[in-house]
C-alpha positions in Angstrom: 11.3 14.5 23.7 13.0 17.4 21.8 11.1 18.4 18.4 14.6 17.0 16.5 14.7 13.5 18.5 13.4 10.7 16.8 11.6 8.0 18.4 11.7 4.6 15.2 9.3 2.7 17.8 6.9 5.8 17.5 7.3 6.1 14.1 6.4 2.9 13.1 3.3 2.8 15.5 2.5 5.7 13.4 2.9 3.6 10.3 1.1 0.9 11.5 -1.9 2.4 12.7 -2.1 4.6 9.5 -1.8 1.3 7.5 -4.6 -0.4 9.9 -6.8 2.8 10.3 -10.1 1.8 7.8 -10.8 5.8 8.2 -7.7 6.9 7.6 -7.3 4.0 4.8 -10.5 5.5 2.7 -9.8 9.3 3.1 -5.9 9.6 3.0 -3.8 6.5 1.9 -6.2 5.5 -1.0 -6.4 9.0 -2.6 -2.2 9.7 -2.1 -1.8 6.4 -3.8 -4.1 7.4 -6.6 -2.7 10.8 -6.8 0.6 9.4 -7.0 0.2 6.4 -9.2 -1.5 9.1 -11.7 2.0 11.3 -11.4 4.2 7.9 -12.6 2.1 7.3 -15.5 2.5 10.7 -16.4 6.1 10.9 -15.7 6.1 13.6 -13.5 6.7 11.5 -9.9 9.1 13.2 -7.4 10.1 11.1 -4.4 10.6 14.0 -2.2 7.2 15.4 -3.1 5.9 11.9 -2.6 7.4 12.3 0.9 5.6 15.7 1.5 2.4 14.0 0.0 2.5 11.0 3.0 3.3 13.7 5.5 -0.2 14.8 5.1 -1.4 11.0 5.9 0.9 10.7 8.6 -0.5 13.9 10.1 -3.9 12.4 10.0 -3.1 9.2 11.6 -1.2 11.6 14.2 -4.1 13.3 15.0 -6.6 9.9 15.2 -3.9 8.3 17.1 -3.7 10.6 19.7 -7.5 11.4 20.2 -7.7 7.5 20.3 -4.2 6.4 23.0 -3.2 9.3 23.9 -2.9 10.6 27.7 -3.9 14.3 26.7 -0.8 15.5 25.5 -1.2 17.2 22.2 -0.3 15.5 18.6 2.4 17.2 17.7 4.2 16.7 21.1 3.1 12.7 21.2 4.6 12.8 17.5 7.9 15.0 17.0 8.2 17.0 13.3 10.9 14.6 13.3 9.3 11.1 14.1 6.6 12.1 11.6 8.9 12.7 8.9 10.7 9.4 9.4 7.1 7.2 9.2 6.3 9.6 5.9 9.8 8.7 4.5 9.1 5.0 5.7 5.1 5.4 4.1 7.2 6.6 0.4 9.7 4.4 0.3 7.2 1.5 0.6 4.9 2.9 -1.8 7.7 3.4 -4.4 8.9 -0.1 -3.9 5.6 -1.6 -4.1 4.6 0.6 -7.5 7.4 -0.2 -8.6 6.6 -4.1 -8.8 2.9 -2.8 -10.2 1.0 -3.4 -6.9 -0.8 -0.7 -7.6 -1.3 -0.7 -11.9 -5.3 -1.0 -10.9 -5.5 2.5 -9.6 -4.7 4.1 -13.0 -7.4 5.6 -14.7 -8.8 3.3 -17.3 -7.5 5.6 -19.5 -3.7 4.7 -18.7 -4.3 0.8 -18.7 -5.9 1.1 -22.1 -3.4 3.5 -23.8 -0.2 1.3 -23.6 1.5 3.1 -21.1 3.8 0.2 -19.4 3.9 -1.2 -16.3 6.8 -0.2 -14.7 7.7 -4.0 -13.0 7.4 -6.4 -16.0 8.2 -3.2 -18.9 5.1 -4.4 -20.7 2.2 -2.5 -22.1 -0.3 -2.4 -18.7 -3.6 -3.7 -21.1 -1.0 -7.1 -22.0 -0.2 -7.6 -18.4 -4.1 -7.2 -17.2 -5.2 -9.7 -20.3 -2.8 -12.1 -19.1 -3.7 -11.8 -15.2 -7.6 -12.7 -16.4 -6.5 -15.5 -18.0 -4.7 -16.9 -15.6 -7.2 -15.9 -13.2 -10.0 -17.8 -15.6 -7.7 -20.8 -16.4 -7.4 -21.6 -12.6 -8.8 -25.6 -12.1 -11.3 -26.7 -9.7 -10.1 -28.6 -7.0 -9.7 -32.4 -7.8 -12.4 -34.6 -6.5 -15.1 -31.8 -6.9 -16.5 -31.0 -3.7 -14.8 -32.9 -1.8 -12.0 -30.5 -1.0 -11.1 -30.9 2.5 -11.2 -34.6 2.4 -9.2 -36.3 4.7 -8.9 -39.7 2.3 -5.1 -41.2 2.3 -3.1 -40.8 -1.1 -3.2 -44.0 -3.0 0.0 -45.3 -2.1 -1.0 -45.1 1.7 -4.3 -47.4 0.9 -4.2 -50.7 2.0 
């Protein structure tokens, strides 16, 4: 494969198994989400720099992947500059969709959630949205019947 093909079955292999990784999870997708997430609330978030900053995880997963499946070929010829820019495009583009429905509010410093900044899906102050989610969270009921929860009695109008 030429350095300019790219191969979208590879690339989202790549994807996956950076997504699944729990190594590669902890060390590279966490912090590039914080790091990010801290750039929105500040204003200063680029998409194209977001790309760069997920070309870094994609590396990573690049590497693991190949020390993991590969035959011996190297990392960078398993994974053309090409097919890793299309999973770190793919990686961004998910990442701005899902901050942008506030997946990922909890990763703001404290700071952010407390000072009123909004959340950029519901264009309300983040502390409003969080007090609401605990008390919906807290007003959740039991189930009906107590304990009895995977009961297998028939509804009422099935009882003869």
């Amino acid at each position: 494969m030429s350095k300019d093909e790219v191969d979208r079955y590879a690339a989202d292999e790549l994807v996956l198994f950076a997504d699944n990784d729990g190594d590669i999870y902890q060390q590279s997708t966490t912090p590039t989400r914080k790091n990010l997430m801290k750039k929105r609330a500040r204003g200063e978030y680029k998409h194209h720099q977001a790309v760069k900053a997920w070309a870094h995880v994609v590396e990573a997963a690049a590497k693991k992947y190949a020390k993991e499946h590969g035959d011996g070929s190297p990392w960078f010829r398993m994974f053309s500059p090409a097919t890793r820019e299309v999973a770190a495009q793919d990686m961004a583009d998910r990442f701005k969709h899902a901050a942008n429905l506030g997946e990922y509010d909890y990763l703001l410093p404290e700071r952010d959630r407390a000072s009123g900044r909004v959340n950029t899906a519901t264009e309300r102050p983040i502390a409003e949205v969080d007090a609401e989610i605990r008390q919906i969270i807290g007003a959740v009921p039991s189930a009906p019947g107590g304990s009895k929860r995977g009961s297998r009695r028939a509804p009422a109008s099935r009882r003869s």
